[in-house]
C-alpha positions as CSV (number, residue, x, y, z in Angstrom):
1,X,117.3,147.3,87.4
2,X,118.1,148.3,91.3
3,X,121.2,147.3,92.8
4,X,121.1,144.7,95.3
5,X,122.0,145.8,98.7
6,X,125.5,145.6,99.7
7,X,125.0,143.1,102.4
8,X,123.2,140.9,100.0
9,X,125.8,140.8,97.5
10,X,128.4,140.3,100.0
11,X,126.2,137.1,101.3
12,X,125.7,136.0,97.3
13,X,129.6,136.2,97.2
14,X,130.4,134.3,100.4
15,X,128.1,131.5,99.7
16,X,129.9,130.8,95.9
17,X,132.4,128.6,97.0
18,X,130.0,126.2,99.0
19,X,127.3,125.9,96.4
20,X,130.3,125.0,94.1
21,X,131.0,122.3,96.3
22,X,127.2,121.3,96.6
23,X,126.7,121.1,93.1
24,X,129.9,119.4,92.8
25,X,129.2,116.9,95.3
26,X,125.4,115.9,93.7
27,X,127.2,115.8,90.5
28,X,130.0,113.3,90.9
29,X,127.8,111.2,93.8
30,X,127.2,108.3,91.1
31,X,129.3,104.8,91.6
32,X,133.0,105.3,91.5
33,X,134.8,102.9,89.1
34,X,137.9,101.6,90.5
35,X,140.9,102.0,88.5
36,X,142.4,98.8,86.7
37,X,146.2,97.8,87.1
38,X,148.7,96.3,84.9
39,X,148.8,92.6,85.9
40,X,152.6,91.6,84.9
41,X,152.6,88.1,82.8
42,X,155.5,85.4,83.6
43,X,156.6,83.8,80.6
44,X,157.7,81.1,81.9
45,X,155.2,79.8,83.3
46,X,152.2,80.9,81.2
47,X,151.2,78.9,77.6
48,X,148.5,79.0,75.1
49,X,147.7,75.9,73.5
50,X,145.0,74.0,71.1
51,X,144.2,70.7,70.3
52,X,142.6,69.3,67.6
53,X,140.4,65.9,68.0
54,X,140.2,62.7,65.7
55,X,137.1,62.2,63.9
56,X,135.9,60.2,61.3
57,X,134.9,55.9,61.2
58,X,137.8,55.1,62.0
59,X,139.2,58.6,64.1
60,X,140.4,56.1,67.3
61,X,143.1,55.3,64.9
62,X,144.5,58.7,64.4
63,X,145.9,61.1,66.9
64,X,145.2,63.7,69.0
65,X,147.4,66.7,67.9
66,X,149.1,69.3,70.6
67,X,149.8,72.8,69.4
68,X,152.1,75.2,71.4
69,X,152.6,78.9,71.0
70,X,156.0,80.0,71.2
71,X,155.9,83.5,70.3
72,X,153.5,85.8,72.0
73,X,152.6,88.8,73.7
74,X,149.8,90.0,75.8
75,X,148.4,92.8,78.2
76,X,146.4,92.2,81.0
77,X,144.3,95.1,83.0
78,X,142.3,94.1,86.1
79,X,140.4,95.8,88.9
80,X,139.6,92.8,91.1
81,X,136.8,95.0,93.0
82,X,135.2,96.6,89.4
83,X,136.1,93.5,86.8
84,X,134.1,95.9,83.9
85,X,137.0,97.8,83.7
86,X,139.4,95.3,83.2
87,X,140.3,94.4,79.7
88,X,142.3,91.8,78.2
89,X,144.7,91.6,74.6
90,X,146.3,88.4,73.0
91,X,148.9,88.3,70.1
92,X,150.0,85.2,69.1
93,X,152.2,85.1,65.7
94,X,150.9,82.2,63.6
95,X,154.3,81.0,62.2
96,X,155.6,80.4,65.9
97,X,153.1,77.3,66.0
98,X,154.5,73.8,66.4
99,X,152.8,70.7,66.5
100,X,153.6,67.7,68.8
101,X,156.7,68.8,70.4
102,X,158.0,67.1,73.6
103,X,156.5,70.7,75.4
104,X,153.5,71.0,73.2
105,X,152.6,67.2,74.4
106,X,153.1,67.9,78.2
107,X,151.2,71.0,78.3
108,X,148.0,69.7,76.1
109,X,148.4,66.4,78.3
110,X,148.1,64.4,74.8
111,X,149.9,61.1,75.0
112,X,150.9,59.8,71.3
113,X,152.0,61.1,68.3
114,X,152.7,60.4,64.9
115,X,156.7,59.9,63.7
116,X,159.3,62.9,63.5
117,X,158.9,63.0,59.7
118,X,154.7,63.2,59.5
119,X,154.7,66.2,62.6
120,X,157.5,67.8,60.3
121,X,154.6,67.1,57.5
122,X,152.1,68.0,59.6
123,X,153.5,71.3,60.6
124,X,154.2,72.5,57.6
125,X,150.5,71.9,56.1
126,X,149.1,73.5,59.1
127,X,151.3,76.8,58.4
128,X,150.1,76.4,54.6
129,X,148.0,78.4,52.5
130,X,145.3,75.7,52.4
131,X,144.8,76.3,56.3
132,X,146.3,79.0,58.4
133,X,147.7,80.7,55.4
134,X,150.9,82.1,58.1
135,X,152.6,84.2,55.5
136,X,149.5,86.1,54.7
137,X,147.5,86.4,57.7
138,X,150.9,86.1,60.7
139,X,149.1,87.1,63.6
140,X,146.1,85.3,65.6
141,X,144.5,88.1,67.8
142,X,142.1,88.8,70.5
143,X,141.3,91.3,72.2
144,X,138.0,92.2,75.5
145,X,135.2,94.4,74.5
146,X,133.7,93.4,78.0
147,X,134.3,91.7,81.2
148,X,132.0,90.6,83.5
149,X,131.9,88.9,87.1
150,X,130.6,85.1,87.6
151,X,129.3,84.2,90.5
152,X,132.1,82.6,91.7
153,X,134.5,84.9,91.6
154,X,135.4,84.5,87.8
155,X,134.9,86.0,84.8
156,X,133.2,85.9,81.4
157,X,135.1,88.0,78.7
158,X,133.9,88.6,75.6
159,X,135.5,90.3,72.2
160,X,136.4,89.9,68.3
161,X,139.4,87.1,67.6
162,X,140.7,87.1,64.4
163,X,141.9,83.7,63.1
164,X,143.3,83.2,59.7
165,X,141.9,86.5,58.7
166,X,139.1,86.1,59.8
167,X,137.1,87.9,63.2
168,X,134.2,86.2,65.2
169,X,132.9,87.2,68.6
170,X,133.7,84.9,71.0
171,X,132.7,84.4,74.8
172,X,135.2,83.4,77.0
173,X,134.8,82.0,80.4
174,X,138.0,82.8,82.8
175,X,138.6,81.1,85.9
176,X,140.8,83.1,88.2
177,X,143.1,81.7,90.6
178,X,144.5,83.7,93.6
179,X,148.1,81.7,94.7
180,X,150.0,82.3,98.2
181,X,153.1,83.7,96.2
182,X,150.5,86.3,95.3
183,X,150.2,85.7,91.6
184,X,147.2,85.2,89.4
185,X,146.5,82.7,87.0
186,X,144.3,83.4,84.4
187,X,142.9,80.1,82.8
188,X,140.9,80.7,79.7
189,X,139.1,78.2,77.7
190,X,137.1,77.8,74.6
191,X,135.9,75.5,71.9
192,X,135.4,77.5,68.6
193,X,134.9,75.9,65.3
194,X,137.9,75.6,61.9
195,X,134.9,76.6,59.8
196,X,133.5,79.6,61.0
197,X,137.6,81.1,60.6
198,X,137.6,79.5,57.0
199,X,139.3,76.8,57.2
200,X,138.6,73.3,56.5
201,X,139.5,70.7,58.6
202,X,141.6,68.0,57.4
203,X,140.0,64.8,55.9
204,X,140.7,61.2,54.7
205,X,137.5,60.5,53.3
206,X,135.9,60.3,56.5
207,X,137.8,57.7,57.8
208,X,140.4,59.4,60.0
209,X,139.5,63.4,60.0
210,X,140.0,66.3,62.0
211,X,137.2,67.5,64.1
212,X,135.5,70.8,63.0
213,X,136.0,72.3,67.2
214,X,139.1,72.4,68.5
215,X,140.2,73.3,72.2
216,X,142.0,76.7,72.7
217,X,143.3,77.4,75.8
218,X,145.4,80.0,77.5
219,X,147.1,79.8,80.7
220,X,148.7,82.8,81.9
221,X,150.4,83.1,85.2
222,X,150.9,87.1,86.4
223,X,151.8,89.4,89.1
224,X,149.7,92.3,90.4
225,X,152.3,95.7,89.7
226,X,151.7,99.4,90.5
227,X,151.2,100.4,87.2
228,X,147.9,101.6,86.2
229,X,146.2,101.2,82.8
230,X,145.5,103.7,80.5
C-alpha cells in the first residue's frame, strides 16, 4: 500500500485532537441529569404516624387510635431541578411503636382515648404475634424505586414497603414545602390496607372493629447540605 504523503499525515495527525473533541461533544450532547444532595433530616421536628379508624355497628363508640414512631432512621436524596434522581429510604423499628401517648395524640390530632391500663393492653397486642409479630419481623421499611414531579411542584414516589414481613408496591404522593429558614418538609401520606400486609384487623363481632385502611403518614422536616449522594 503507498505511503501517504508527509503533509497528509502531518494534517491526519493535527486534526486528532479536535475530532476527539467533535465526537466527544455529539456523544455526551443528550440531557444532563443533575446531581442529587443529601437533604439533612431534624429529628425533632420530623414524625411518622398512623391511625387506625373505628368501624363496625356500633364503631362511634370506640376510639380512634394514634400511633407514634420513636425509633427511626431515614435518608433523603433530592435534586429539586431533576426530582428522577432523587430517591427516598424509611426505617422504622416496629417495637418502638406506642399507642395513644400524650405525643402520639397531638401529632395524629386524635382527641380521646381509652384508660392507661387498655393502651398498655392495646400496645402490647399490637406488638404481638397475632398482628405485627415485632420480635419476628422488627423493622417496617420503605424504600423509592422512582420519583416523579406533580404539577405543582410535588412529587409522586413510588417503591416496595415491607410491613410485617410482608412487601407491596405503594404510590406515594409527597407534598413539598419550601420554609424561609430554608428547610424542606416533606409531608407524605397514604392509606394502605392491614390485609394486603397480613394482618387482620381487630374485631368485636362487628360491633366495634378496626377498619381494614389505616392512615400512614410521615412528616419529615430537613435541611439542604453539601453532600452529594452516591
Amino acid at each position: 500500500m503507498p505511503t501517504p504523503p508527509r503533509s497528509l499525515a502531518v494534517s491526519v495527525t493535527a486534526l486528532a485532537p479536535v475530532l476527539a473533541i467533535l465526537v466527544a461533544t455529539v456523544l455526551g450532547s443528550g440531557p444532563a441529569h443533575a446531581q442529587a444532595v443529601r437533604y439533612a433530616i431534624e429529628p425533632q421536628r420530623s414524625t411518622i404516624h398512623v391511625v387506625t379508624r373505628r368501624a363496625g355497628v356500633l364503631g362511634f363508640l370506640g376510639h380512634d387510635h394514634a400511633i407514634l414512631a420513636t425509633d427511626w432512621t431515614g435518608r433523603i436524596c433530592f435534586a429539586p431541578d431533576d426530582p428522577a434522581a432523587s430517591s427516598v429510604r424509611v426505617t422504622v423499628m416496629t417495637p418502638s411503636l406506642v399507642i395513644d401517648t400524650d405525643r402520639a395524640m397531638e401529632v395524629a390530632g386524635t382527641s380521646s382515648r381509652p384508660d392507661p391500663e387498655t393502651v398498655e393492653e392495646l400496645r402490647t397486642r399490637m406488638l404481638s404475634p397475632e398482628f405485627l409479630a415485632a420480635q419476628e419481623h422488627p423493622e417496617i421499611r420503605f424504600s423509592s424505586r422512582s420519583v416523579t414531579a406533580e404539577g405543582n411542584g410535588d412529587l409522586l414516589v413510588e417503591g416496595p414497603l415491607t410491613l410485617h414481613g410482608r412487601t407491596r408496591i405503594v404510590r406515594v404522593p409527597v407534598t413539598v414545602t419550601r420554609a424561609s429558614d430554608g428547610t424542606v418538609r416533606f409531608e407524605a401520606r397514604l392509606s394502605p390496607r392491614m390485609t394486603d400486609f397480613g394482618i387482620e384487623p381487630e374485631t368485636n363481632f362487628g360491633v366495634v372493629d378496626v377498619a381494614d385502611a389505616f392512615d400512614l403518614v410521615v412528616d419529615v422536616v430537613t435541611r439542604p447540605t453539601a453532600e452529594p449522594c452516591p
